[in-house]
N, C-alpha and C positions, 0 to 999 in steps of 0.2 A: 446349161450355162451357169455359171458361180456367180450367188448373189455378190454385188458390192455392199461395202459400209458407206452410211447414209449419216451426218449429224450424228457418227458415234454410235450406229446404235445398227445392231445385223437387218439388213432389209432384203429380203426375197427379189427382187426388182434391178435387173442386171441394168446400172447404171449408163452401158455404154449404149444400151440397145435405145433406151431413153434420148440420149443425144443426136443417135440415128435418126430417132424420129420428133424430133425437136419440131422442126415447118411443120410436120402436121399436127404434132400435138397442139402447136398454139392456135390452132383454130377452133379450140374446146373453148377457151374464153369466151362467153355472153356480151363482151364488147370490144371484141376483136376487130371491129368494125370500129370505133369510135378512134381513132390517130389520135387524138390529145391524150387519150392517157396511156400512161406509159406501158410500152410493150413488154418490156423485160419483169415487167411488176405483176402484169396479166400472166404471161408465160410461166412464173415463178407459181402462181394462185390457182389456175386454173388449166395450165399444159403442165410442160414438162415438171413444175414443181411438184402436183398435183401425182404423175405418173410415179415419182420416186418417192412418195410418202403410203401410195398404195401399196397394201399388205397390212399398213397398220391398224385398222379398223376391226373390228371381230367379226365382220361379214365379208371382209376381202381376201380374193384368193387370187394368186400367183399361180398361173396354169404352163408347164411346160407346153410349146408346142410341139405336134408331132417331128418327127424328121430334126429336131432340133433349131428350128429356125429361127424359133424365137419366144416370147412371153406372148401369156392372154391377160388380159387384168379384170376380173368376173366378181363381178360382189352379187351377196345376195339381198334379197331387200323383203325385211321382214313382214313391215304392213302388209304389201301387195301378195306376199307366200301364203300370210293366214285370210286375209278377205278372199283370196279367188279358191284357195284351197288345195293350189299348187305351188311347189319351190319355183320361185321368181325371181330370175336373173337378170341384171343389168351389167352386158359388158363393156366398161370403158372404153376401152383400144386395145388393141394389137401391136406388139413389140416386136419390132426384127429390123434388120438390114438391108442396105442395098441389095448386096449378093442373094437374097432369098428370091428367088423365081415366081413368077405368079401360080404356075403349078403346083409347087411346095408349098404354099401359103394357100391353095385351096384346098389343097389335104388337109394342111394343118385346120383350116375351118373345118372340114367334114369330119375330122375328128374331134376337135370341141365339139359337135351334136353329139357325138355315138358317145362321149363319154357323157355329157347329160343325160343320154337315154339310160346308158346303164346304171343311174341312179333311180330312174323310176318316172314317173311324168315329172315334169317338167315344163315350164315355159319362159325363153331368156329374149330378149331384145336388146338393140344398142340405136343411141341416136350419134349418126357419124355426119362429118360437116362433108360440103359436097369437095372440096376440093382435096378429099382422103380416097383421093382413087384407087391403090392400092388396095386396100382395106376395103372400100366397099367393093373390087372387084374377088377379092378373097371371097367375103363372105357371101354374096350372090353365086359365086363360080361353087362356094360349097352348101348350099343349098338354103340359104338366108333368105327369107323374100320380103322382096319391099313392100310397107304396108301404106307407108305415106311419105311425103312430100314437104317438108315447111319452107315456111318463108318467115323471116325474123326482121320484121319494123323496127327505126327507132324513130322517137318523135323528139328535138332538142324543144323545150319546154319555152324555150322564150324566144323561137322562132316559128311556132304554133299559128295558123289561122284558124283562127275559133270563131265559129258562132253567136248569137247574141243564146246566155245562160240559158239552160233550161230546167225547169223544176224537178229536184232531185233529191233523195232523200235514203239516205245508211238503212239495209232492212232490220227490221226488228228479228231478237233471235228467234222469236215464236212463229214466225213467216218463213223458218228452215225447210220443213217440208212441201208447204207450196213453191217456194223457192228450187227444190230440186224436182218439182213436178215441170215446173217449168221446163228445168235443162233436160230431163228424160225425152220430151216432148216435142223440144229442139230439136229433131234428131240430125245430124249431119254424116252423111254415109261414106264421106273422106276421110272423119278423122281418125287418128289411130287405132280407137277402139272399135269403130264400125268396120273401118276397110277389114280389119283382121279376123278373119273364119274363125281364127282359136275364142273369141269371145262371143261372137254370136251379139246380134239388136238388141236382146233380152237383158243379159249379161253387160253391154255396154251401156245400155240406158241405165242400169243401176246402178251402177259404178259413178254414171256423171251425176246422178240423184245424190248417191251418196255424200260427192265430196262437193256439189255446191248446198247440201244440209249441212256441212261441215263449214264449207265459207261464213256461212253465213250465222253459225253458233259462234263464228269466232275463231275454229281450231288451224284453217290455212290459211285464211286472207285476213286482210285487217282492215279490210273495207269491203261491202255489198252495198253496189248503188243500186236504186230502184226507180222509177218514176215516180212524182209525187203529184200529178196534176188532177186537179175536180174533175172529178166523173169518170177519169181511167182507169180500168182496173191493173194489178202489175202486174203483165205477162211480160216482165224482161228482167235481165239484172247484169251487172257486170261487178264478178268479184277480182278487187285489189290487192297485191301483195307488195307492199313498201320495206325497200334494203338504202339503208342509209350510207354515206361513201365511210372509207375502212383509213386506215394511216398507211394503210399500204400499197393503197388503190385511191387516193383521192379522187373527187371530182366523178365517181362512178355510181353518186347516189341517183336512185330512179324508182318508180314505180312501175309494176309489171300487172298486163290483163294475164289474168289467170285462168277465169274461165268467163265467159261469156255465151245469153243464150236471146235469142227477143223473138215471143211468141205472134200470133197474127193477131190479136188484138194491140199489139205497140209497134207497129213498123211503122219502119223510120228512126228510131229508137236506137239502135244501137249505133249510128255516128252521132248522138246528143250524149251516147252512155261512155263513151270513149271522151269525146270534146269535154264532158264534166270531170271526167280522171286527169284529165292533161291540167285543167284547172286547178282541180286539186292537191295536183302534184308540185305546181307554181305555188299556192299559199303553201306547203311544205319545204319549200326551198329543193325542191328536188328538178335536177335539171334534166330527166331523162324520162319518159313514158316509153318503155318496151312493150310489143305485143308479135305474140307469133299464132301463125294459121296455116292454114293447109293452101298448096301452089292451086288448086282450085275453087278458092272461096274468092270468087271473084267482089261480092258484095262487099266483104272487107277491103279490098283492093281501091275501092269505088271512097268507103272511109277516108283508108289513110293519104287518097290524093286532094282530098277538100281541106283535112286539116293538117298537113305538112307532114305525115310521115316519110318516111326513107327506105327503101330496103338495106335491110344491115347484110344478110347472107342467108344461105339455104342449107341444110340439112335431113337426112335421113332418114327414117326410122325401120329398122331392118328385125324380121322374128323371126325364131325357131320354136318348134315345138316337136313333142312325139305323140299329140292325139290321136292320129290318123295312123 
């Protein structure tokens, strides 16, 4: 299909296929759920505007599909290619029309595998929102397998029931590696990187090691709460990631749990390590506390009902590999 012109400038990204898929696209937005802010501004940000600037990136690829039905939008993503030590694919969506059959759009998926295989190993995943039926029927029908489940909280910040404060305290950067001893240790065998065969307990536990040593130096989050009370040791921590609202997105400033882990010396801890973010989110003027988990982590379920969260919406996470 013939790329359109996009803001002047040649883009790979068949513009009408985009409009096709407009309703699903806009459930990529992170606050697609929030009705006060405006929809056409999220859709512009993070759907369909989102699909028509793809290509421009130096790791986005524009993938015909087979049979011609439609577009893949596939980028690759450097960190995660050089840490795992495989090319690592994040696919946005799937572009095509009504008229494409579900049969033809599940060739067209089992041919985006066979054309990754023929690059060499490999490993790609996509997180799709539940109501992309289409799409995740594609890619399941061509050999996609579900590895997890979410569910995506919002808490509105000044409708919070919180708890009476509990002592809390930023980790220090030198506390990085007990910090991700903790999250190894954690181990939760839902979330994406445990359910998934291709990484294996070993390989996942290091990975969360990894990047709450990273929260916590500072490189992803901008907060690491800890416990601070006499005589406890910190087996818990929950790292912050604060997005302030845009000019184009008003009103969608928030704080996001990132990652979260609380050992058996701190239970109980993790709805006091939450109740503190919401806190903190309030003296930052921020009116949103987002957090997402797996459809079976009921303990967090048990959280977000004490202190006011909401489910926002549910999404996917779908892998392909050629280990095996």
């Amino acid at each position: 299909m013939a790329g359109q012109t996009v803001n002047g400038a040649a883009n790979p990204v068949d513009a009408a296929l985009v409009a096709a898929r407009a309703e699903a696209l806009a459930w990529h937005s992170p606050y697609q759920f929030l009705r006060e802010l405006p929809q056409a501004a999220q859709q512009a940000q993070f759907g369909t505007g989102a699909a028509l600037r793809f290509g421009s990136g130096p790791h986005d690829e524009v993938v015909p599909m087979a049979g011609g039905v439609g577009q893949w939008l596939l980028q690759r993503l450097s960190w995660d290619s050089d840490y795992f030590g495989t090319p690592t694919y994040r696919l946005f969506s799937g572009l095509f029309g009504a008229e494409a059959s579900p049969a033809s759009l599940q060739a067209a998926a089992t041919e985006l595998r066979a054309q990754l295989h023929a690059r060499g190993q490999y490993y790609a995943f996509s997180v799709v929102p539940a109501e992309d039926t289409a799409l995740l029927q594609a890619l399941t029908g061509g050999g996609w397998q579900l590895v997890e489940t979410r569910l995506n909280f919002y808490c509105p910040v000044a409708e919070a029931r919180l708890p009476e404060p509990a002592p809390v305290r930023l980790a220090r950067p030198d506390e990085a590696q007990h910090i991700g001893r903790i999250s190894a240790a954690a181990r939760n065998v839902y979330d994406r990187f445990h359910a998934d065969p291709w990484f294996g307990d070993a390989k996942a536990d290091a990975f969360l090691a990894r990047y709450a040593e990273a929260a916590t130096a500072g490189t992803y989050a901008d907060a690491v709460l800890v416990p601070d009370a006499p005589e406890l040791p910190v087996d818990s921590f929950l790292a912050i990631g604060d997005t302030v609202a845009t000019e184009a997105l008003p009103g969608s400033g928030h704080s996001r749990v990132l990652l979260t882990a609380v050992g058996p010396a701190n239970r109980g801890w993790h709805l006091k390590l939450v109740a503190e973010t919401v806190r903190r989110a309030a003296g930052l003027s921020l009116p949103y506390v987002l957090m997402t988990t797996q459809a079976t982590n009921r303990a967090v379920f048990r959280t977000c009902e004490k202190l006011g969260f909401r489910l926002g919406s549910t999404t996917h996470v779908l892998a392909c590999h050629n280990r095996w």
